[in-house]
DOLUM-446957 format. One line per 3 residues: number of its first residue (from 1); their letters; for each residue x, y, z of C-alpha. Coordinates in Angstrom, 2 decimals. Each point is the difference from the previous one (the first is absolute). Example, Ala and Ser with C-alpha at 12.3 -4.5 7.8 and 13.67 -1.06 7.14 Angstrom:
2
1> AS> 12.30:-4.50:7.80 | 1.37:3.44:-0.66 $
END
This chain:
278
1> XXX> 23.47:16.66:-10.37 | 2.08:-2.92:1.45 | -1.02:-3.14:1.65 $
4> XXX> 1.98:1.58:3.40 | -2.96:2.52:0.05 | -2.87:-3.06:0.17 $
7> XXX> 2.54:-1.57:3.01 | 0.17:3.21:1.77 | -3.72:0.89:-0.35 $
10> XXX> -1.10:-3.52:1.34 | 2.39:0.34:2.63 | -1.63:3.41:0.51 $
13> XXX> -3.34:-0.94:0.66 | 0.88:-3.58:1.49 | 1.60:2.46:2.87 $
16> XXX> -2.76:2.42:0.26 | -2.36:-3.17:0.84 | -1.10:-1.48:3.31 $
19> XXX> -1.31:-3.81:0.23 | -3.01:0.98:1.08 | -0.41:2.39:-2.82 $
22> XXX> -0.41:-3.41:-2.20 | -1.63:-2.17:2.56 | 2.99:-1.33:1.45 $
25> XXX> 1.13:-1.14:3.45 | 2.80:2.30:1.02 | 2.05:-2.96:1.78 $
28> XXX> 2.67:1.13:2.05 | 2.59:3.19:0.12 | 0.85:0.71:-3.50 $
31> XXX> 3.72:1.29:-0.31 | -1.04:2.38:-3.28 | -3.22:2.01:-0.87 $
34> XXX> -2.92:-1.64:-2.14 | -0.11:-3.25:-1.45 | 2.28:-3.02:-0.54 $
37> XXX> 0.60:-0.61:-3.10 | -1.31:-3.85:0.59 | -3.30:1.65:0.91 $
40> XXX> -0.16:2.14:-3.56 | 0.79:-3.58:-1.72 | -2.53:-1.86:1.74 $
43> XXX> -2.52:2.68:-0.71 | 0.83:0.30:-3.52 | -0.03:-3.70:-0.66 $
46> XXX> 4.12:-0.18:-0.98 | 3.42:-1.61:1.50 | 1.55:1.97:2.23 $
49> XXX> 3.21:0.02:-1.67 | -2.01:1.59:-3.40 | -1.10:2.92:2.24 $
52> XXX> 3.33:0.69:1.13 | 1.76:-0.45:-3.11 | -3.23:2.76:-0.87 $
55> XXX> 1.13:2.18:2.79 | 3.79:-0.58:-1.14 | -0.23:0.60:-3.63 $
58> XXX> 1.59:-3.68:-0.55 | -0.91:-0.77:-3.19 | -3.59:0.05:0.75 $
61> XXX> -2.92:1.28:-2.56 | -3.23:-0.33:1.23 | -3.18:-0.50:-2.37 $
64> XXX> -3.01:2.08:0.32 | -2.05:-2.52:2.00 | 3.30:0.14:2.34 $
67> XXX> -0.29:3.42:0.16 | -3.96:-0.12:0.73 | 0.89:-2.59:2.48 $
70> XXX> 2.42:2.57:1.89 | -2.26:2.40:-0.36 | -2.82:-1.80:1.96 $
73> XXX> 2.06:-1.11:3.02 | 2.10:2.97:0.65 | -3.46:2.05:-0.43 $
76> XXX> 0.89:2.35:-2.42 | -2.58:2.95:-1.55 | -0.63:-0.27:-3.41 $
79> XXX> 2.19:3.06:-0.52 | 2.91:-2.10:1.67 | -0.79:-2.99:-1.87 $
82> XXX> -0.02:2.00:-3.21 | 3.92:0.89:0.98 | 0.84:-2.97:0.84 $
85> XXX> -1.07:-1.17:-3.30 | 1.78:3.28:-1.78 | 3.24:-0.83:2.13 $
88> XXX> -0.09:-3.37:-1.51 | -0.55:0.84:-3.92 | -3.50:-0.80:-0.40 $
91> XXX> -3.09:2.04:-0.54 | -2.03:0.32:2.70 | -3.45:-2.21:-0.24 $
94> XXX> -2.86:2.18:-1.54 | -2.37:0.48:2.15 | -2.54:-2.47:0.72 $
97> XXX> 2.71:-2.55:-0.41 | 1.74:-1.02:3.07 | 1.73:-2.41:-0.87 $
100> XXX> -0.14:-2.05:2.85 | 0.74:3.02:2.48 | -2.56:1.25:2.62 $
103> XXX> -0.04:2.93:1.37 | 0.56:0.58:3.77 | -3.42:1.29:1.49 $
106> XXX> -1.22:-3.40:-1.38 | 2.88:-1.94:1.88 | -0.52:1.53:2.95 $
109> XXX> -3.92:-0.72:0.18 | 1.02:-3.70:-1.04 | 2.66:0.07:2.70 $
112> XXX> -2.49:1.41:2.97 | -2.24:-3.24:-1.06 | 1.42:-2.50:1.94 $
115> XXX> -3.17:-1.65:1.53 | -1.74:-0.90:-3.51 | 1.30:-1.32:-3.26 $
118> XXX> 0.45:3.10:-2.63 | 2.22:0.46:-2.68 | 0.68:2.02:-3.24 $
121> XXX> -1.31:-0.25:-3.75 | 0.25:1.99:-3.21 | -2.44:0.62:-2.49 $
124> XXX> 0.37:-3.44:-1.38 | -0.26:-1.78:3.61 | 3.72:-1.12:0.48 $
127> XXX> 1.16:0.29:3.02 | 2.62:2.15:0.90 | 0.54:-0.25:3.68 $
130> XXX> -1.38:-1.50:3.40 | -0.04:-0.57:3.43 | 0.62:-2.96:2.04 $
133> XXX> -3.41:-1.04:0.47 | -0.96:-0.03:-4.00 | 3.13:-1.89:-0.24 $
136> XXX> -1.89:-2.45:2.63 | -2.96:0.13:-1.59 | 1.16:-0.52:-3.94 $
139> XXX> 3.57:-0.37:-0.25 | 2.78:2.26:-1.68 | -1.49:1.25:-2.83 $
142> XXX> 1.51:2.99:-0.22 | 3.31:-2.05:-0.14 | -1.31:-1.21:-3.81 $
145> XXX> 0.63:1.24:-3.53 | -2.99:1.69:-1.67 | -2.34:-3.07:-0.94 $
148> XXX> 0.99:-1.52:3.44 | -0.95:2.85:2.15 | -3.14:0.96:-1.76 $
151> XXX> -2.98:-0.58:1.79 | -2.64:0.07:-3.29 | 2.30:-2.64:-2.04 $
154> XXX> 0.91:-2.48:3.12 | -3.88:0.07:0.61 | -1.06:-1.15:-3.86 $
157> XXX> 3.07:-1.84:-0.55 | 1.17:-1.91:3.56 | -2.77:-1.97:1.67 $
160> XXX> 1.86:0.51:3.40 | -0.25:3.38:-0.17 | -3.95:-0.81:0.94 $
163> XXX> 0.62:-1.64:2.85 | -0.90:2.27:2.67 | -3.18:1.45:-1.71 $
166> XXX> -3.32:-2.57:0.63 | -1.10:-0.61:-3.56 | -3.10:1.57:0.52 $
169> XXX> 1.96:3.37:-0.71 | 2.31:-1.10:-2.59 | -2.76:0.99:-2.78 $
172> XXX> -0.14:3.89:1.42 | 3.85:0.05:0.49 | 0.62:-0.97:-3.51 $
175> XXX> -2.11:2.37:-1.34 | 1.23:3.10:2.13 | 3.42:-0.75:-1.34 $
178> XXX> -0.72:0.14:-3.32 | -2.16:2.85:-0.10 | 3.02:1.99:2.35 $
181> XXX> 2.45:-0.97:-2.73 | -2.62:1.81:-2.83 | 0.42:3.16:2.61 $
184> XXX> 3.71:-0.08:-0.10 | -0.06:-0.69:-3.66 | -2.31:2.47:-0.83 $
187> XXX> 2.12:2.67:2.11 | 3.24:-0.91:-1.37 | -0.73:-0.22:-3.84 $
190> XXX> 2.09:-2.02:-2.07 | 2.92:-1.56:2.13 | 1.75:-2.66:-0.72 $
193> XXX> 0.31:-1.94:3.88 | -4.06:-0.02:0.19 | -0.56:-1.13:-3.91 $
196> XXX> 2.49:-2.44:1.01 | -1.86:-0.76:3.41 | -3.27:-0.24:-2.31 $
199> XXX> 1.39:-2.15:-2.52 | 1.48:-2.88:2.64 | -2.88:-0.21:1.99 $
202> XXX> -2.24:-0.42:-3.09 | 1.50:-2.61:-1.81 | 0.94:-1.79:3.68 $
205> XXX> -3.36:0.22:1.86 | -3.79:0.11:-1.97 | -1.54:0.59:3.56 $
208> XXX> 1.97:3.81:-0.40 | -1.27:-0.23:-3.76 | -3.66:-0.24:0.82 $
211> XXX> 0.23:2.55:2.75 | 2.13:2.23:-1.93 | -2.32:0.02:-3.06 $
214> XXX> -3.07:1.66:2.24 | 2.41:2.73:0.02 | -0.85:1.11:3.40 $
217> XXX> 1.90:3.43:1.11 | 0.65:0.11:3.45 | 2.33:0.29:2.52 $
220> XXX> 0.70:-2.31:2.84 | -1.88:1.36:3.09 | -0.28:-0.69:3.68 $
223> XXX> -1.70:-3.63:0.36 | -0.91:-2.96:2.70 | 1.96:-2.93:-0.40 $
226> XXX> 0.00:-3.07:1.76 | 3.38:-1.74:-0.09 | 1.61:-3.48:1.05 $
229> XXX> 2.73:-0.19:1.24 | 1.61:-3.40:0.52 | 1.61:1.19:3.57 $
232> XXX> -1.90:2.57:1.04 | -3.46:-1.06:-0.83 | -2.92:2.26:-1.28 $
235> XXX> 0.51:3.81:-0.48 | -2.88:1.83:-1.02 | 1.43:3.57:-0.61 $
238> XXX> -0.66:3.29:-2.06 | 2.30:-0.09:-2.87 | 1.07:4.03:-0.26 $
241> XXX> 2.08:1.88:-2.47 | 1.49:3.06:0.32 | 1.20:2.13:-2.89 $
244> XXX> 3.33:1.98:-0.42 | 0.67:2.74:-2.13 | 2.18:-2.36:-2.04 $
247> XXX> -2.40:-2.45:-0.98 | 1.12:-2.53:3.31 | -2.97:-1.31:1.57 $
250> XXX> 0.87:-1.04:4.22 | -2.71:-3.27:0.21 | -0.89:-0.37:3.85 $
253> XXX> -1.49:-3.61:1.18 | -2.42:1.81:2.52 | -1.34:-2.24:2.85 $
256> XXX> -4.30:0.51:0.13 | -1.15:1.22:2.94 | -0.84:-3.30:2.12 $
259> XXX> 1.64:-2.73:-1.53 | 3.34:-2.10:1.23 | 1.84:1.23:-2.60 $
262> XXX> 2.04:2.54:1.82 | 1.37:-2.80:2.34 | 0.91:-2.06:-3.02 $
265> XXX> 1.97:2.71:-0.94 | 1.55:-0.24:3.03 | 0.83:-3.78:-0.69 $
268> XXX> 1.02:1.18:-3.07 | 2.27:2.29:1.27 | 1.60:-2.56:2.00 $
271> XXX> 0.24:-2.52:-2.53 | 1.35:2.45:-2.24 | 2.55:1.55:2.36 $
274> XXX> 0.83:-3.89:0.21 | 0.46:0.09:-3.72 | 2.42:3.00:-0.35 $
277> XX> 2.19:-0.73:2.79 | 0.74:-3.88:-0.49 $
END
């Protein structure tokens, strides 16, 4: 295979998209069919000019987390991500590891959300992708490398990170990260990115060390949270996860029934619409 076949299949699929199809604004009369290509790169996290050089076959050779990255925003299946990967000279992730790419039933749920924070996590809690209001509500985390966009090691290892929990629920939180990693490291067997995980955030935190040796097993589950935020003000919500059949969990900040949270959302929204477009 030649790198002309990865241009012409991402100009393929770029073509057979609509903005709406990943949660975009359509603007005004388009001239071609599908994307623009400055809508794939701003979706995929990369310069415009790398995409088309991508597109061009000018002396462009993406890595695999490039690839998972293109994956993601032009919504491929895994079966099309798998090519994609083929067309490029790698092997195809095996399964269970994504890489970084999620699949597109779970991008379209987290594009639907637009009235309450949600956003994507694997196995080991990094986040993969979001929408505008998590992005409000915690920042570009999915934007990170591995340690920065991992929920379980920012929480034992960056104080901030704590900030929008009241402390009388940091005790639980810390504990039903921890015993979530056990699940995911009981599943996976021996693999080298959670030993590693394990490792760091034993010798860097003793609060995971003395949660970690009660060697709790169990997964992260729905949960009542009240959060802080500095804007906004209090949002009690129903932290709920949602499970792919690749491992991705979709985490939904769920307003309870009765509480102002869903208008702070909506002053969230605004603020964060503020955000993205200054």
């Amino acid at each position: 295979m030649t790198h002309n076949d990865v241009g012409s299949f991402l100009r393929a699929r770029r073509e057979a998209l609509r903005p709406a199809d990943v949660g975009l604004v359509p603007g005004g009369r388009r001239r071609t069919p599908g994307l623009r290509r400055a809508e794939v790169a701003l979706l995929a996290n990369i310069s415009v000019d790398y995409y088309e050089r991508l597109e061009q076959s000018r002396n462009a050779h993406p890595s695999p987390a490039m690839l998972a990255s293109l994956a993601t925003a032009l919504r491929l299946s895994v079966d099309e991500r798998d090519h994609l990967y083929r067309l490029a000279g790698y092997s195809p992730p095996l399964a269970g590891e994504t890489g970084g790419y999620v699949d597109p039933a779970m991008m379209f749920l987290l594009d639907a959300l637009t009235t309450v924070p949600a956003h994507v996590i694997d196995d080991l809690t990094t986040v993969l992708a979001q929408n505008r209001l998590s992005h409000a509500l915690i920042g570009p985390w999915e934007l990170g490398d591995e340690r920065a966009g991992n929920v379980t090691w920012r929480w034992f290892t960056d104080p901030q990170s704590r900030a929008l929990n009241v402390p009388e629920e940091h005790e639980a939180i810390g504990r039903g990260y921890a015993a979530d990693l056990r699940v995911t490291a009981a599943r996976r067997g021996k693999d080298a990115k959670v030993d590693s995980l394990i490792a760091d955030l034993l010798a860097a935190s003793d609060e995971f060390g003395r949660y970690w040796d009660e060697m709790t097993v169990e997964p992260l589950r729905s949960t009542r949270k009240i959060l802080v935020h500095p804007h906004a003000g209090p949002l009690d919500v129903q932290c709920d996860f949602v499970l792919s059949g690749t491992g991705h969990r979709l985490v939904i900040f769920r307003p309870q029934p009765g509480s102002t949270t869903a208008a702070n959302f909506e002053f969230l929204q605004v603020l964060g619409a503020q955000t993205f477009d200054s």
